[in-house]
NUVEXGU-632542 format. One record per residue (C-alpha): x, y, z. Coordinates in pm, whole numbers. Layout:
NUVEXGU-632542
ZAMI      X      Y      Z
ZAMI      X      Y      Z
...
end
This chain:
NUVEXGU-632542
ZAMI      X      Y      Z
ZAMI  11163   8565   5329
ZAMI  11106   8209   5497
ZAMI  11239   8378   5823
ZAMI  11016   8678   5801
ZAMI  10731   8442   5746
ZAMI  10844   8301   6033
ZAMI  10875   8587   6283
ZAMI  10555   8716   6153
ZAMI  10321   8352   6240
ZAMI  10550   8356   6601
ZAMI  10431   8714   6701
ZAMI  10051   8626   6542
ZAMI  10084   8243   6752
ZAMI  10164   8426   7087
ZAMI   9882   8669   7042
ZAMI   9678   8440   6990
ZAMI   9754   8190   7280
ZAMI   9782   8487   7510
ZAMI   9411   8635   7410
ZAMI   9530   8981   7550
ZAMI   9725   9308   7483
ZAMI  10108   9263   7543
ZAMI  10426   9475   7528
ZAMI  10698   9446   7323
ZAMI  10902   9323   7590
ZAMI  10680   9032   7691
ZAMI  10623   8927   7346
ZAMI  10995   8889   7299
ZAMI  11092   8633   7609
ZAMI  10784   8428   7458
ZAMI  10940   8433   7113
ZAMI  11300   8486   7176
ZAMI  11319   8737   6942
ZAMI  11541   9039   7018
ZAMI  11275   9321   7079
ZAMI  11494   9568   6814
ZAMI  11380   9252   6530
ZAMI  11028   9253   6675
ZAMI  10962   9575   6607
ZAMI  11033   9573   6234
ZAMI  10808   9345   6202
ZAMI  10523   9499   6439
ZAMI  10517   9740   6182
ZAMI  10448   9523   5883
ZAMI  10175   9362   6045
ZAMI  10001   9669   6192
ZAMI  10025   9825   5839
ZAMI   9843   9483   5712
ZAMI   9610   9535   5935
ZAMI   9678   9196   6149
ZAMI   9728   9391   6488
ZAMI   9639   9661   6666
ZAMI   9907   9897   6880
ZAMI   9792  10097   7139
ZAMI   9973  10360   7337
ZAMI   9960  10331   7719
ZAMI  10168  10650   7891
ZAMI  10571  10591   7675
ZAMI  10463  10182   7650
ZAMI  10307  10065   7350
ZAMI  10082   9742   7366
ZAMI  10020   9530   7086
ZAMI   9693   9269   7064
ZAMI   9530   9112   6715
ZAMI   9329   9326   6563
ZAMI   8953   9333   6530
ZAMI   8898   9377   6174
ZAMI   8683   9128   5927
ZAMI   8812   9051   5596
ZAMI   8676   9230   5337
ZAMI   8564   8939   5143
ZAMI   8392   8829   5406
ZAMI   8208   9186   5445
ZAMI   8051   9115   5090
ZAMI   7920   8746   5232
ZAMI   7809   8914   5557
ZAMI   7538   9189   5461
ZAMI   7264   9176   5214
ZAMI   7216   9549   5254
ZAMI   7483   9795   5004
ZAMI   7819   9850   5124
ZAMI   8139  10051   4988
ZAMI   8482   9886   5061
ZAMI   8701  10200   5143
ZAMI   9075  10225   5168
ZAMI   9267  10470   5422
ZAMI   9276  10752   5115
ZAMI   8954  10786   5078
ZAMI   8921  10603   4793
ZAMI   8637  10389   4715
ZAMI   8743  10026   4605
ZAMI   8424   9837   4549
ZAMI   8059   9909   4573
ZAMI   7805   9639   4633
ZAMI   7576   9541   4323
ZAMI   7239   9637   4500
ZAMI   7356   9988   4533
ZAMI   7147  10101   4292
ZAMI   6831  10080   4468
ZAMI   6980  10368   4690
ZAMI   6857  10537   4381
ZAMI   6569  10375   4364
ZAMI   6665  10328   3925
ZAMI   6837  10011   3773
ZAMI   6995  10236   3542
ZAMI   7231  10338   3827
ZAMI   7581  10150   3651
ZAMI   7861  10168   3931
ZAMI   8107  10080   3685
ZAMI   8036  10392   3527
ZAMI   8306  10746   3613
ZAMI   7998  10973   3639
ZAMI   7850  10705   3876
ZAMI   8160  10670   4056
ZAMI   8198  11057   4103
ZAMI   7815  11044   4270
ZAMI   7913  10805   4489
ZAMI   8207  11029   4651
ZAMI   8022  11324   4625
ZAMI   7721  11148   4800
ZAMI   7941  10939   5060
ZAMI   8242  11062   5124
ZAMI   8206  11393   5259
ZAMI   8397  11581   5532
ZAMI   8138  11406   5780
ZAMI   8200  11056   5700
ZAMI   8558  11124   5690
ZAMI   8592  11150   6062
ZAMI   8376  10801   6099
ZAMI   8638  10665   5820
ZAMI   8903  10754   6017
ZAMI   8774  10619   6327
ZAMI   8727  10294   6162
ZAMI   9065  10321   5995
ZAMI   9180  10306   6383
ZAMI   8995   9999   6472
ZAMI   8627  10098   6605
ZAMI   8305  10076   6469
ZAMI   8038  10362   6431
ZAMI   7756  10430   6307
ZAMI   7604  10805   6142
ZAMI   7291  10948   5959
ZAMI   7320  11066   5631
ZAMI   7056  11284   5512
ZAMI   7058  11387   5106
ZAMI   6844  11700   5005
ZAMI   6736  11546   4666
ZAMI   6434  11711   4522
ZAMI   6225  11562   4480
ZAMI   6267  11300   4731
ZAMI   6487  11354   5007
ZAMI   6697  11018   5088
ZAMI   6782  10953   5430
ZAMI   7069  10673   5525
ZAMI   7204  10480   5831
ZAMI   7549  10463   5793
ZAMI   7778  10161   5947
ZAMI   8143  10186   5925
ZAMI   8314   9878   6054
ZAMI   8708   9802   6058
ZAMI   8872   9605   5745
ZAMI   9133   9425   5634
ZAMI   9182   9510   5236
ZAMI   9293   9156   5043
ZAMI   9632   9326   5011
ZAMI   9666   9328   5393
ZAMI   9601   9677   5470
ZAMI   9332   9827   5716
ZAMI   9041   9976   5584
ZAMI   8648  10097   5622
ZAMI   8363   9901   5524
ZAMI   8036  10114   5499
ZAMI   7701   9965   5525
ZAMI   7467  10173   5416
ZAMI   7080  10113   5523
ZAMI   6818  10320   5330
ZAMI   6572  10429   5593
ZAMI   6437  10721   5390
ZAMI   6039  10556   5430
ZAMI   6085  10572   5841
ZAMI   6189  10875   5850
ZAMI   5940  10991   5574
ZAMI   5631  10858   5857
ZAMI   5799  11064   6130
ZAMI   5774  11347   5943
ZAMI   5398  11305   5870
ZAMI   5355  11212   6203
ZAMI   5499  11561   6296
ZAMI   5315  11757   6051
ZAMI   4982  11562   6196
ZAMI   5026  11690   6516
ZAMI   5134  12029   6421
ZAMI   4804  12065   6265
ZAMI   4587  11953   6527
ZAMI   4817  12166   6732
ZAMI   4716  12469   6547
ZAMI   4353  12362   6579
ZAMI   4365  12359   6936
ZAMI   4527  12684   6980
ZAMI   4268  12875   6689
ZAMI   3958  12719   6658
ZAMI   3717  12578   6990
ZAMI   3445  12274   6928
ZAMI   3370  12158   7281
ZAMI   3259  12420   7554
ZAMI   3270  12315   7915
ZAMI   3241  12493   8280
ZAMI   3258  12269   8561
ZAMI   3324  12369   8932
ZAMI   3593  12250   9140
ZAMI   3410  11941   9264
ZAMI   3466  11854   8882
ZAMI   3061  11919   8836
ZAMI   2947  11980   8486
ZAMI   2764  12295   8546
ZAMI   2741  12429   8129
ZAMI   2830  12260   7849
ZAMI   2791  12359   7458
ZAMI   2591  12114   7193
ZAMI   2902  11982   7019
ZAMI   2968  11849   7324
ZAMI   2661  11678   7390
ZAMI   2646  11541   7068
ZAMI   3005  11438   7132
ZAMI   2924  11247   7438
ZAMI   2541  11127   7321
ZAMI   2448  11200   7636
ZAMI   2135  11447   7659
ZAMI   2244  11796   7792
ZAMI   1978  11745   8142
ZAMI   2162  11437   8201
ZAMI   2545  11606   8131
ZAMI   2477  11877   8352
ZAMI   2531  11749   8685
ZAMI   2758  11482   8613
ZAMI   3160  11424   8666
ZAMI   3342  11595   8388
ZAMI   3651  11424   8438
ZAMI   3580  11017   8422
ZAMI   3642  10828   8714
ZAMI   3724  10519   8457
ZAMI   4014  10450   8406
ZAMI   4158  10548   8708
ZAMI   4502  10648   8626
ZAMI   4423  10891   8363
ZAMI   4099  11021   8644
ZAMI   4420  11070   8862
ZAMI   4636  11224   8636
ZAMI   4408  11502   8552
ZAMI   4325  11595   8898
ZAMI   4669  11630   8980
ZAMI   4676  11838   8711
ZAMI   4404  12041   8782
ZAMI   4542  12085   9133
ZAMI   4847  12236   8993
ZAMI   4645  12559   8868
ZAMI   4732  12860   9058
ZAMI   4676  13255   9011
ZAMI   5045  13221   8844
ZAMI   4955  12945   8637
ZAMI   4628  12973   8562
ZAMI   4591  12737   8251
ZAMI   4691  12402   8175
ZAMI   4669  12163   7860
ZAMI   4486  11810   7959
ZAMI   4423  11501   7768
ZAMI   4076  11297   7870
ZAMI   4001  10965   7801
ZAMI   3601  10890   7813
ZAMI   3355  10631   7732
ZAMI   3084  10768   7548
ZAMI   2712  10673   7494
ZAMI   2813  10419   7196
ZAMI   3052  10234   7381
ZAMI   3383  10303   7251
ZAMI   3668  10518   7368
ZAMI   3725  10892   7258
ZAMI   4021  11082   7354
ZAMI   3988  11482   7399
ZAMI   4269  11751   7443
ZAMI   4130  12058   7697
ZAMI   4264  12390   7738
ZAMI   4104  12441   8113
ZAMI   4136  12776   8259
ZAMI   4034  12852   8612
ZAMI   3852  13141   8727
ZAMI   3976  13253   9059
ZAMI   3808  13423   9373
ZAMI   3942  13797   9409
ZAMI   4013  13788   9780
ZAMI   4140  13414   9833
ZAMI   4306  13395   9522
ZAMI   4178  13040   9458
ZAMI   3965  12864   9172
ZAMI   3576  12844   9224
ZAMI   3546  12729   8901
ZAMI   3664  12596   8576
ZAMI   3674  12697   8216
ZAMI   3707  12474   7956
ZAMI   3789  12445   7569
ZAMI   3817  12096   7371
ZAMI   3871  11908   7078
ZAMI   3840  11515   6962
ZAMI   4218  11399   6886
ZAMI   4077  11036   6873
ZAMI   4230  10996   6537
ZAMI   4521  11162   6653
ZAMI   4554  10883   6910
ZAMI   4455  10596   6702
ZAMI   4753  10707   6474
ZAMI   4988  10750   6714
ZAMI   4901  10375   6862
ZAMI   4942  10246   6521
ZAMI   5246  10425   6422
ZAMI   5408  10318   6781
ZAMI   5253   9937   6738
ZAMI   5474   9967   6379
ZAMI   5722  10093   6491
ZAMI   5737   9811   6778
ZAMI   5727   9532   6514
ZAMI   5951   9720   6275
ZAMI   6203   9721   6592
ZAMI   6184   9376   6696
ZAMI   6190   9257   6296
ZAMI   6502   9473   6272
ZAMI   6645   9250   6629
ZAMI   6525   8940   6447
ZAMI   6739   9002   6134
ZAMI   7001   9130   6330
ZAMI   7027   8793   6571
ZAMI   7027   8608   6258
ZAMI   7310   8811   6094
ZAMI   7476   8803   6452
ZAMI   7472   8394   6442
ZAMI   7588   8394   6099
ZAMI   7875   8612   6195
ZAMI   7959   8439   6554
ZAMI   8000   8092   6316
ZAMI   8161   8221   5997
ZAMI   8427   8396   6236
ZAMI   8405   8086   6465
ZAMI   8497   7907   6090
ZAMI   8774   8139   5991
ZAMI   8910   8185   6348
ZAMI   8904   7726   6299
ZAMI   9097   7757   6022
ZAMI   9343   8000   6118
ZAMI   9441   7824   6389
ZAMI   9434   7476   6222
ZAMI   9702   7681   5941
ZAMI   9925   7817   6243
ZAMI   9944   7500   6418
ZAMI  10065   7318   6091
ZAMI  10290   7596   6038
ZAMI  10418   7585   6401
ZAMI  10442   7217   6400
ZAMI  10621   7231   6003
ZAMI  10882   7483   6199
ZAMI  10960   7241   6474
ZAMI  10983   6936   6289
ZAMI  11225   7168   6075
ZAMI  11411   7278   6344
ZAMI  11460   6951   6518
ZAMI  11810   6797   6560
ZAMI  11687   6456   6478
ZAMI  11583   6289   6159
ZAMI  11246   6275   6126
ZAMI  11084   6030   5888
ZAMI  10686   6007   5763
ZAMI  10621   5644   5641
ZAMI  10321   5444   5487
ZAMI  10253   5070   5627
ZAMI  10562   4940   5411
ZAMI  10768   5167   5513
ZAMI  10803   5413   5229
ZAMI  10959   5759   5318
ZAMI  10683   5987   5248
ZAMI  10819   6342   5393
ZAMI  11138   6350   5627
ZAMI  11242   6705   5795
ZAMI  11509   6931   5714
ZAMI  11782   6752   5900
ZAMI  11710   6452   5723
ZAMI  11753   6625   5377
ZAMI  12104   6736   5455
ZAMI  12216   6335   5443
ZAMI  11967   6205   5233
ZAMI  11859   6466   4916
ZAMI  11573   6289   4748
ZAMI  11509   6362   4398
ZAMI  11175   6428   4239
ZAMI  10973   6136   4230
ZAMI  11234   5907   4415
ZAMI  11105   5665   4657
ZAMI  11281   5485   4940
ZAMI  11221   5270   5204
ZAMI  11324   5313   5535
ZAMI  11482   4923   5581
ZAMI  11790   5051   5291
ZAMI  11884   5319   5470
ZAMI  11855   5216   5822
ZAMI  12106   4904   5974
ZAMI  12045   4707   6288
ZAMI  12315   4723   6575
ZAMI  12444   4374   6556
ZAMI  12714   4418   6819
ZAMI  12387   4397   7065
ZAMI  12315   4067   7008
ZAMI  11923   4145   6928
ZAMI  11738   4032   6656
ZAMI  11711   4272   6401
ZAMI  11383   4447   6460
ZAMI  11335   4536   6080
ZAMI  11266   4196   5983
ZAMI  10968   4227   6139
ZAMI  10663   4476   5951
ZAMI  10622   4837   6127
ZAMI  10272   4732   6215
ZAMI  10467   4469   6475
ZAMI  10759   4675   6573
ZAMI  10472   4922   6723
ZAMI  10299   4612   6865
ZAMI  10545   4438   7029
ZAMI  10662   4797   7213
ZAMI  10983   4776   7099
ZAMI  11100   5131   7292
ZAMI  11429   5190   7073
ZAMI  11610   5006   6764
ZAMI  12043   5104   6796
ZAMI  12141   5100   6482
ZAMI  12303   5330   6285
ZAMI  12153   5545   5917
ZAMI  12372   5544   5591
ZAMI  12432   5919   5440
ZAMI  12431   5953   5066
ZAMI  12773   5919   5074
ZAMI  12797   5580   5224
ZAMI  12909   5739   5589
ZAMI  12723   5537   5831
ZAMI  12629   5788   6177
ZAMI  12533   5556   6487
ZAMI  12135   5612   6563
ZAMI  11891   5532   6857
ZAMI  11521   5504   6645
ZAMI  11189   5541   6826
ZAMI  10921   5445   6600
ZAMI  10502   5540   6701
ZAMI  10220   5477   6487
ZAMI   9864   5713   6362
ZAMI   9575   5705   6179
ZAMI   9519   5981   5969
ZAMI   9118   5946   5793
ZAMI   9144   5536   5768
ZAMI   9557   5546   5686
ZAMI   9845   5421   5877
ZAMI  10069   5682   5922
ZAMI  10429   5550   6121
ZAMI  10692   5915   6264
ZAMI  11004   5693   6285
ZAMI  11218   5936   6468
ZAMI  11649   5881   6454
ZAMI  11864   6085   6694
ZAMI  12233   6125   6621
ZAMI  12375   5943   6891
ZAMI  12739   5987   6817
ZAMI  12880   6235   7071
ZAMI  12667   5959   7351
ZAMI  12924   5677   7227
ZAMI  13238   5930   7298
ZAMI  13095   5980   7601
ZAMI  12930   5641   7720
ZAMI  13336   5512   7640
ZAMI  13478   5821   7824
ZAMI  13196   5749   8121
ZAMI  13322   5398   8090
ZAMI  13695   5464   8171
ZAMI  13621   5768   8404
ZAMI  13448   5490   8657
ZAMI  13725   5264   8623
ZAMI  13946   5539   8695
ZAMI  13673   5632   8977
ZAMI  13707   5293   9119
ZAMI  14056   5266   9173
ZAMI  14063   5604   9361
ZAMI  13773   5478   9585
ZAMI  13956   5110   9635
ZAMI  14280   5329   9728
ZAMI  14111   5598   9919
ZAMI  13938   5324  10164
ZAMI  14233   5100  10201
ZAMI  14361   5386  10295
ZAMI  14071   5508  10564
ZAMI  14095   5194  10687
ZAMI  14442   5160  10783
ZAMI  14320   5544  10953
ZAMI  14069   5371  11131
ZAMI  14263   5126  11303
ZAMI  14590   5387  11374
ZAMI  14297   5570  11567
ZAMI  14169   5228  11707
ZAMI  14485   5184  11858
ZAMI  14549   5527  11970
ZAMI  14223   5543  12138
ZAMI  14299   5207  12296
ZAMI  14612   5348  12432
ZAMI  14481   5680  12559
ZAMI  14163   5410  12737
ZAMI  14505   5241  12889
ZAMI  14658   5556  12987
ZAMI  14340   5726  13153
ZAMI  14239   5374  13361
ZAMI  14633   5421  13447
ZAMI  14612   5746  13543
ZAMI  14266   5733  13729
ZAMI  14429   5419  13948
ZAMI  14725   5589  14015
ZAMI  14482   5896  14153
ZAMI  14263   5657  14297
ZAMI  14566   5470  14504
ZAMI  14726   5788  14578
ZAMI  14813   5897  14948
ZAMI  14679   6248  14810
ZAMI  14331   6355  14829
ZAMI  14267   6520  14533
ZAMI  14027   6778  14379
ZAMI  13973   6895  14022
ZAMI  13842   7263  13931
ZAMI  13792   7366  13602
ZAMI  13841   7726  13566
ZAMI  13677   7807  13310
ZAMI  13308   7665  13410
ZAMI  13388   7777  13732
ZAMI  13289   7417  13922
ZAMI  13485   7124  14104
ZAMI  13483   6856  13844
ZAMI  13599   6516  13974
ZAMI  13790   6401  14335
ZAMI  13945   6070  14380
ZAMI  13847   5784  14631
ZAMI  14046   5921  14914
ZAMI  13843   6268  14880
ZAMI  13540   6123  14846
ZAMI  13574   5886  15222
ZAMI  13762   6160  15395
ZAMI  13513   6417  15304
ZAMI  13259   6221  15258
ZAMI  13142   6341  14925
ZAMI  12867   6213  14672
ZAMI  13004   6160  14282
ZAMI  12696   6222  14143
ZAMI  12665   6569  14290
ZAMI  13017   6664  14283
ZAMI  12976   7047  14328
ZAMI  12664   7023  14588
ZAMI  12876   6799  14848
ZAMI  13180   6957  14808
ZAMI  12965   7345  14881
ZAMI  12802   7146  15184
ZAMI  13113   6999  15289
ZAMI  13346   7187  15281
ZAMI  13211   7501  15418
ZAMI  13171   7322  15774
ZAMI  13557   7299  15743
ZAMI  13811   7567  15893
ZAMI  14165   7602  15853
ZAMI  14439   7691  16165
ZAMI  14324   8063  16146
ZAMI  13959   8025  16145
ZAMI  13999   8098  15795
ZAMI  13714   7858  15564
ZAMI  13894   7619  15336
ZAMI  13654   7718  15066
ZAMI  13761   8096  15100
ZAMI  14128   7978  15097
ZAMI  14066   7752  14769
ZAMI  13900   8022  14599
ZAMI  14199   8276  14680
ZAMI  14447   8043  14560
ZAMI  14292   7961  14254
ZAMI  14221   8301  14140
ZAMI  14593   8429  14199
ZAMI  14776   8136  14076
ZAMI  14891   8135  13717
ZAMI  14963   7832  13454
ZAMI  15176   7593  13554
ZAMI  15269   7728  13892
ZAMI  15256   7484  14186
ZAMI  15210   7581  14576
ZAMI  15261   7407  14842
ZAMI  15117   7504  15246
ZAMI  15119   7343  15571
ZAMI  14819   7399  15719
ZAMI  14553   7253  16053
ZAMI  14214   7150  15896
ZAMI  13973   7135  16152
ZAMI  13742   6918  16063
ZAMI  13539   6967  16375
ZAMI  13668   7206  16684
ZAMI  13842   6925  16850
ZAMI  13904   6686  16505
ZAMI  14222   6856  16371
ZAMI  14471   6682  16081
ZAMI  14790   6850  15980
ZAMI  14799   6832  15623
ZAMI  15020   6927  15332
ZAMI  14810   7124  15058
ZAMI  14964   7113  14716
ZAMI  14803   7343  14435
ZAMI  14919   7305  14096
ZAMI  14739   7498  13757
ZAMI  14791   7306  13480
ZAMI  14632   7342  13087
ZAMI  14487   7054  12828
ZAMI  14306   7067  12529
ZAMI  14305   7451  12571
ZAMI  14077   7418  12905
ZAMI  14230   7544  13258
ZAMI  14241   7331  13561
ZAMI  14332   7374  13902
ZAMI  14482   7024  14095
ZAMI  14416   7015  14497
ZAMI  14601   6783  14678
ZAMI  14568   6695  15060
ZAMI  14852   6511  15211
ZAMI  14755   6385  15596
ZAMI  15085   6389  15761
ZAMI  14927   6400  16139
ZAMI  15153   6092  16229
ZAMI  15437   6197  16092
ZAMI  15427   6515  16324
ZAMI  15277   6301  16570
ZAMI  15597   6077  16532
ZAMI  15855   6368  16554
ZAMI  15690   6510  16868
ZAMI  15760   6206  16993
ZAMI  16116   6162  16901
ZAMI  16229   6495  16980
ZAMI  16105   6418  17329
ZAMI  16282   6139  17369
ZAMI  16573   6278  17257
ZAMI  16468   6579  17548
ZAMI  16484   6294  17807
end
């Protein structure tokens, strides 16, 4: 039951907070709920009348429901109200129902009374407004009772419920507003009688000519208007004053035709004693034969000054009836807006202690409530399960609770709670003792409220015995930690300076190598296949050649293409051949005349070798001038001639 209770005040809570219609879905990753559990319980609480669940296309969509109370229906109205259930069945009936009868010896508790009632209110009419209400919308219907010999005439207002055993049902205000509609109906029959009067019988007699010229006029007319018949005749028969009923009944008179050839008109006029009199006219016009038009006008009249006058006063009470009926209904409409604003209060102030009794409960610490001197007033759940109080048992929170004395700190429950909050002491160590003497290692945090005039201290204990296990196994996992880093950099070290050395070594080697290129009888070149440019020459290159270092490919283009070779072939061209035909690690070697200028010739030894590091191709160029040793052969050989 406590988790059904539970369920139920989640799903109400997220409603709530949410203030809008959500699916089942939704409603479950706020709650956590499987949806399958959530819908059980929808059910229960739509039956009880606590939500509403509406249908959008296959999704349903759940929001809290509209209804009042029904107890609070009875404080709402003043007026007599049923309190029906979904069958039908009438529950309750307000005491001032009676006076629907208009008899105090009306007894609802009575069967014959309760019989009238159903016969009188719950008909196949109201049933479909009950229903509608029974869904969660208000309405509102006329209920007229033949009762001779008073017919009773009722404004009906069903509004949605919730029953005191949970359930939805109708509440039916029920306004008696036989005495309005009683006036209507006089009002009705008043008119229908003057109407007949104007249709059967004729007082006033009137001709007037389509200038609106009174040309003949009867004596009930004159005496009507106490003007002297010399003095009518001659004169506007449709006032000027006021001037939108003057232009009201020329427009109407305009709208007579040979069609249409009478009209009803209504004239306000001022007559010889000052005051206002209202006539009704049947005007008729009489038409010329060969245009078709009016030459003149015919009229009939009668006085409907009272007629007026009661219509005025009936419409000015009706006005204030109106606006007393807005009055009373503000008021009521305050009264609601802050008894629901009261209830609505109250609710939530219930759901938040229930939300905040569910999380205290489901906390894994123990949580303590304690007066000033430190008396366990209410501890949680978690707490029970060590400590089980018995009825009437009090303890305090110092015989229970033990100080960590391995940390070398006073022992901060010497002092009162009042100065453990003061002196913002963040956390006491210590550990709690269980009922059966087993002590459990605690970290305490300890805060302080007032609660109307009272000190109220939450001392809060966590469990903190899996943190030991693992502060100890932290403890020896950086030892270990340290050991591998203290080996690990001895370690890069010793790298570090192998790779000094080797470095050192290869420095050595390369200054080696780039002296013995340098001091080389060669001139050399280096081309790097891949990028397809001359990369680096030696000294020798550079003076014989005259090339610039710093723009090692620009020189050697400019250079270089000036020279020729024995036959006329460029140097450039014959590099370029070589180096595309020769493969890795092959060496040639060519005997060759550079001409350096038409009549500046060396004979020189060209050796080309291909050769591969670090996975990048190079080409080596060397140029060996050997002009004086052929220079020194000619020689001998001619000697050796002579």
């Amino acid at each position: 039951m406590e988790r059904s209770g539970e369920i139920t005040s989640l799903i109400l809570n997220v409603l709530t907070i949410q203030k809008k219609s959500m699916s089942i879905v939704e409603i479950a990753e706020l709650t956590g709920v499987h949806r399958n559990v959530l819908a059980k319980y929808i059910k229960v609480l739509e039956g009880q009348g606590k939500i509403e669940v509406s249908r959008i296309g296959t999704k349903k969509y759940i929001q809290l429901s509209q209804r009042i109370p029904a107890s609070f229906l009875k404080i709402l109205t003043t007026h007599p109200y049923l309190i029906i259930d979904k069958y039908f069945s009438i529950l309750e009936a307000g005491n001032n129902i009676p006076e629907l009868y208009h008899s105090e010896n009306f007894i609802i508790d009575n069967v014959t009374s309760q019989k009238e009632l159903d016969r009188l209110f719950i008909t196949d009419e109201t049933k479909k407004y009950l229903n509608i209400a029974i869904k969660g919308k208000k309405s509102t219907y006329k209920l007229e009772i033949i009762n001779k010999p008073f017919p009773y005439c009722y404004q009906l207002t069903i509004i949605p419920i919730v029953l005191d055993n949970g359930r939805p049902g109708s509440g039916v205000i029920i306004e008696d507003i036989s005495e309005s509609e009683q006036n209507l109906n006089i009002l009705k029959q008043i008119r229908s009688a003057y109407q007949e009067l104007l249709d059967s019988q004729i007082q006033y007699v009137v001709r007037f000519d389509i200038d609106n010229t009174i040309t003949t006029s009867n004596s009930t007319f004159t005496q009507h208007t106490g003007i002297q018949e010399q003095a009518l005749i001659g004169s506007q028969f449709i006032p000027s004053f006021p001037k939108d009923s003057f232009d009201y009944a020329i427009t109407q008179l305009s709208s007579i035709t040979k069609e249409k050839p009478t009209i009803s008109l209504d004239v306000k006029r001022l007559i010889a004693n000052g005051d206002y009199s209202w006539e009704r006219w049947k005007v008729q016009g009489v038409f010329d034969d060969k245009s078709n038009s009016p030459y003149e006008y015919s009229a009939v009249g009668l006085d409907i000054t009272e007629l007026k006058r009661s219509e005025l006063e009936y419409q000015h009470l009706q006005e204030h009836f109106e606006s007393l009926i807005k009055e009373r209904t503000t008021e009521l409409r305050e009264l609601n807006s802050e008894l629901l604003h009261e209830i609505y209060r109250r609710e939530t102030v219930e759901r938040e202690l229930t939300v905040t009794k569910f999380v205290m409960d489901s906390a894994k610490d123990y949580i303590f409530l304690l007066n000033s001197d430190g008396d366990i007033e209410y501890m949680n759940t978690k707490a029970q399960e060590i400590l089980p109080l018995s009825e009437n048992e009090v303890i305090n929170i110092r015989s229970i609770i033990s100080n960590d004395s391995s940390s070398g700190i006073q022992n901060p429950f010497s002092f009162s709670l009042h100065e453990i909050v003061n002196l913002g002491i963040p956390t006491i160590k210590g550990s709690i003792k269980r009922s059966d003497k087993e002590k459990i290692p605690i970290e305490i945090t300890i805060n302080k409220i007032v609660d109307r005039g009272k000190d109220v201290f939450c001392c809060i204990a966590r469990d903190i015995t899996d943190r030991k296990k693992i502060e100890t196994d932290l403890y020896l996992y950086r030892k270990h930690l340290e050991q591998i880093i203290d080996e690990r950099t001895k370690r890069l070290q010793k790298e570090i300076e192998d790779k000094k050395r080797v470095e050192k070594t290869l420095k050595n080697c390369n200054d080696h190598f780039k002296l013995f290129i340098d001091d080389s009888i060669e001139m050399v070149l280096l081309y790097q296949i891949d990028s397809a440019k001359y990369l680096d020459s030696n000294l020798r290159a550079n003076a014989f050649f005259t090339l610039n270092k710093n723009s090692l490919e620009k020189t050697i283009s400019e250079k270089l293409s000036r020279i020729n070779l024995d036959n006329s072939e460029k140097i450039l061209d014959f590099f370029s051949s070589i180096i595309s035909d020769i493969k890795p690690y092959e060496e040639r070697i060519f005997n060759r005349m550079i001409f350096l200028e038409p009549d500046n010739a060396i004979d020189a030894v060209i050796r080309i070798k291909r050769i591969i590091s670090n996975n990048n191709h190079y080409v080596r160029i060397g140029i060996t001038d050997i002009s004086s040793i052929t220079a020194y052969k000619t020689d001998f050989h001619d000697q050796k001639k002579e």
